[in-house]
Each structure stands twice: as C-alpha cells, then as structure tokens.
N, CA, C and O of each residue as an XYZ file, in Angstrom:
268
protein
N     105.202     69.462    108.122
C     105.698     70.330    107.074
C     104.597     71.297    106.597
O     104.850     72.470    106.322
N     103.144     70.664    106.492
C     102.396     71.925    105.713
C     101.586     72.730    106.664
O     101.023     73.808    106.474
N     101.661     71.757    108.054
C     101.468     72.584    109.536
C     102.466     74.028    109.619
O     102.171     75.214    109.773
N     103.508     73.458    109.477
C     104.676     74.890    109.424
C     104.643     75.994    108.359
O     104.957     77.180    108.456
N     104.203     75.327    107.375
C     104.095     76.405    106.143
C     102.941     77.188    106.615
O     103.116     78.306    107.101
N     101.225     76.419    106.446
C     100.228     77.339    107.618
C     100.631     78.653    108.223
O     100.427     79.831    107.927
N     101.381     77.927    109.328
C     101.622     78.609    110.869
C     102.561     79.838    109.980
O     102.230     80.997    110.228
N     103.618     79.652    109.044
C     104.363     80.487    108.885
C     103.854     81.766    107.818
O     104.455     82.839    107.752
N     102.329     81.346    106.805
C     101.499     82.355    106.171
C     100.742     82.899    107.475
O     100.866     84.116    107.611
N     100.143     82.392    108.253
C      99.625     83.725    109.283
C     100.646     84.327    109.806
O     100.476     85.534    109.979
N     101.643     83.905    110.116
C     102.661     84.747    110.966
C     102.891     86.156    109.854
O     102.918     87.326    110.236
N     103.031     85.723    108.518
C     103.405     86.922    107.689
C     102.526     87.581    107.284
O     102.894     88.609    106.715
N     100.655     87.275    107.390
C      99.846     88.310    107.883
C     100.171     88.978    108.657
O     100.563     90.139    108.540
N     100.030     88.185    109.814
C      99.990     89.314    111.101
C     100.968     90.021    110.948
O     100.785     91.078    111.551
N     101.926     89.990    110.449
C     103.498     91.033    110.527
C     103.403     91.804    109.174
O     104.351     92.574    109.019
N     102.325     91.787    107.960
C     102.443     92.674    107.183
C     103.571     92.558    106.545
O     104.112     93.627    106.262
N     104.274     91.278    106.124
C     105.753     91.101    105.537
C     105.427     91.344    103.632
O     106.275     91.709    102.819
N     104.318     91.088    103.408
C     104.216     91.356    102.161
C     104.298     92.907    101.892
O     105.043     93.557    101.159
N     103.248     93.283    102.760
C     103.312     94.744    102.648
C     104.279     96.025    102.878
O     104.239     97.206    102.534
N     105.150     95.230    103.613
C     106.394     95.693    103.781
C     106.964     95.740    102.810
O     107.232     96.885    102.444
N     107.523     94.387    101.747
C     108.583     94.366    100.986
C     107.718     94.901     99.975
O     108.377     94.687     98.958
N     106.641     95.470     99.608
C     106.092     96.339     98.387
C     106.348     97.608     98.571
O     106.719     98.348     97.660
N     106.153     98.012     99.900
C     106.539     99.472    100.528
C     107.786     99.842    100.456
O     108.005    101.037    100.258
N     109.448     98.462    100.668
C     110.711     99.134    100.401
C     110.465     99.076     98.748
O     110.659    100.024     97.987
N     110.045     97.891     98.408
C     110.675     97.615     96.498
C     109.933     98.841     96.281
O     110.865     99.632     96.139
N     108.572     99.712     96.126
C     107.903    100.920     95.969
C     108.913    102.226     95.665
O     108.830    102.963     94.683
N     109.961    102.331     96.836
C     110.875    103.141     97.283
C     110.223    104.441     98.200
O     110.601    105.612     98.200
N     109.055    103.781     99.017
C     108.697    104.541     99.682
C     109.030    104.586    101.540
O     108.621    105.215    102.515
N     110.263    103.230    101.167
C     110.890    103.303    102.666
C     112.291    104.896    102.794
O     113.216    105.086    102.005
N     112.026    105.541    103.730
C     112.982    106.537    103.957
C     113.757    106.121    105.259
O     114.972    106.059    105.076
N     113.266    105.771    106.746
C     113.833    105.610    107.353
C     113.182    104.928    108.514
O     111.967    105.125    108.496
N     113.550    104.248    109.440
C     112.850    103.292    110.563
C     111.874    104.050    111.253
O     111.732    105.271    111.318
N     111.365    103.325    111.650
C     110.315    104.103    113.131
C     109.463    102.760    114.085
O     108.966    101.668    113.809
N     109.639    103.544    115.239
C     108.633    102.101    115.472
C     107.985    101.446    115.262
O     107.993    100.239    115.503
N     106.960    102.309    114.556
C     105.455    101.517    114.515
C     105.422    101.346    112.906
O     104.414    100.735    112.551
N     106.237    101.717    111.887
C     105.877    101.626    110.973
C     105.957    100.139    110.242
O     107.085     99.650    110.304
N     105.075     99.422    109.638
C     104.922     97.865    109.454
C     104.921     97.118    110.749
O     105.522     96.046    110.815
N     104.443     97.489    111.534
C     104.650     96.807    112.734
C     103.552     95.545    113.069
O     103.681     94.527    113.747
N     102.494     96.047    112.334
C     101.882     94.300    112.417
C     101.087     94.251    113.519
O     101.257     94.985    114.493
N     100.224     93.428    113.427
C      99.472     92.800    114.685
C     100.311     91.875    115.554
O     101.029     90.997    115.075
N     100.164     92.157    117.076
C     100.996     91.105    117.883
C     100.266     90.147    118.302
O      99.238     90.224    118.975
N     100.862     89.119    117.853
C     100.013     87.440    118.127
C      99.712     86.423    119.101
O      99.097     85.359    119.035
N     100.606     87.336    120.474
C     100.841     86.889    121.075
C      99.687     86.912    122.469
O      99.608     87.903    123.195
N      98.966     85.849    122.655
C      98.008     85.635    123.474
C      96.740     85.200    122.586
O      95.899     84.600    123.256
N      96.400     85.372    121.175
C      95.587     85.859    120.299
C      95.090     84.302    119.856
O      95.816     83.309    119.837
N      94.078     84.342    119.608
C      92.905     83.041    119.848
C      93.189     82.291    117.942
O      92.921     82.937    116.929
N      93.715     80.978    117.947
C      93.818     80.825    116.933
C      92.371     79.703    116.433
O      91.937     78.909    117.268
N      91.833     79.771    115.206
C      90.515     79.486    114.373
C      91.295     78.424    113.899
O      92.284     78.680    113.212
N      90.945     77.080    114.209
C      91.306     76.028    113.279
C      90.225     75.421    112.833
O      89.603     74.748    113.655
N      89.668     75.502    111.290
C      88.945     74.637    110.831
C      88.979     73.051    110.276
O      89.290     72.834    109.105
N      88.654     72.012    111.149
C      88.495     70.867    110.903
C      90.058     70.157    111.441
O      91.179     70.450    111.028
N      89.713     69.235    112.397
C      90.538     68.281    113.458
C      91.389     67.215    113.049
O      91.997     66.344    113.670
N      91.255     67.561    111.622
C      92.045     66.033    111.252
C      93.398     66.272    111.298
O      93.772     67.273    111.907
N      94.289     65.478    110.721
C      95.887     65.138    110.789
C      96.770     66.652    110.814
O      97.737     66.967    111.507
N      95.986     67.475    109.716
C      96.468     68.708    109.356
C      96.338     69.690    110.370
O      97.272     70.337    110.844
N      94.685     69.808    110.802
C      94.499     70.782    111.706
C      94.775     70.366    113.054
O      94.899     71.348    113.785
N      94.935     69.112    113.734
C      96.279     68.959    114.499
C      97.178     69.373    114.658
O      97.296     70.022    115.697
N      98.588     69.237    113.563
C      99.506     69.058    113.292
C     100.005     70.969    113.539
O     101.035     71.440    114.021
N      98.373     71.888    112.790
C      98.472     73.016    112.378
C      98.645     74.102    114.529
O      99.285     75.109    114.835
N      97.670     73.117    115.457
C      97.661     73.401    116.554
C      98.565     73.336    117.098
O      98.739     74.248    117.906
N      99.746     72.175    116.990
C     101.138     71.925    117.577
C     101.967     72.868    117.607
O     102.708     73.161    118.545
N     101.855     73.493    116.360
C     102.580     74.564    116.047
C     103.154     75.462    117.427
O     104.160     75.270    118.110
N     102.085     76.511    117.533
C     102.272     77.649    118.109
C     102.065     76.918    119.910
O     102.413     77.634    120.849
N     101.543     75.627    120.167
C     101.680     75.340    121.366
C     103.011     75.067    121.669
O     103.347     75.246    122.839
N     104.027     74.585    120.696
C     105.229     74.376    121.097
C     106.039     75.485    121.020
O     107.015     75.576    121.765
N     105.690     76.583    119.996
C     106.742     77.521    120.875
C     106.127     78.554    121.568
O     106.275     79.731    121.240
N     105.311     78.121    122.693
C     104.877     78.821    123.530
C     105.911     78.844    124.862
O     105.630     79.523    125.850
C-alpha cells in the first residue's frame, strides 16, 4: 500500500499532474497540444531507492511488475 502510494507520487512528478491542474484551475488552459504538460517519460529511466528494507522492497516491486 505505501509502496503504491510512493510509486504513484513519482509517477505524478514525472507527468507534471500538479502543474497541470494549477495551469487549467489558473484558466490558462485554451486548447490541447502535444507537448504541452507532457512530462518526463519514465520509461527505461533508472529508479534511486534509498534503503532495502520492507518498504524499499515493496517500493522496487512496483514498477518491475508492470513492466
């Protein structure tokens, strides 16, 4: 459970989801585009786990299983 929560605050770094929903609530969204909020892609990207215990285990499982 707090492996998933983890895994699911970097995911909304890398995707800029905060910064997004300040940018529509702002009212400075007008209209789509590709690249706009588009985020860092995570995919291949070297993950930093500090310290091996139950958590930072649990925190590695993560993204190996939905690989």
């Amino acid at each position: 459970m707090l492996a998933d929560l983890a895994f699911a605050l970097m995911m909304a770094v890398a995707r800029r989801v905060v910064e997004g929903d300040q940018f529509v609530r702002a009212g400075r969204w007008r209209t789509w585009t590709p690249k706009l909020m588009l985020g860092r892609d995570v995919w291949g990207a070297t993950l930093g786990i500090i310290g091996w215990g139950a958590i930072g285990q649990a925190v590695g499982a993560v993204p190996a299983a939905s690989a």
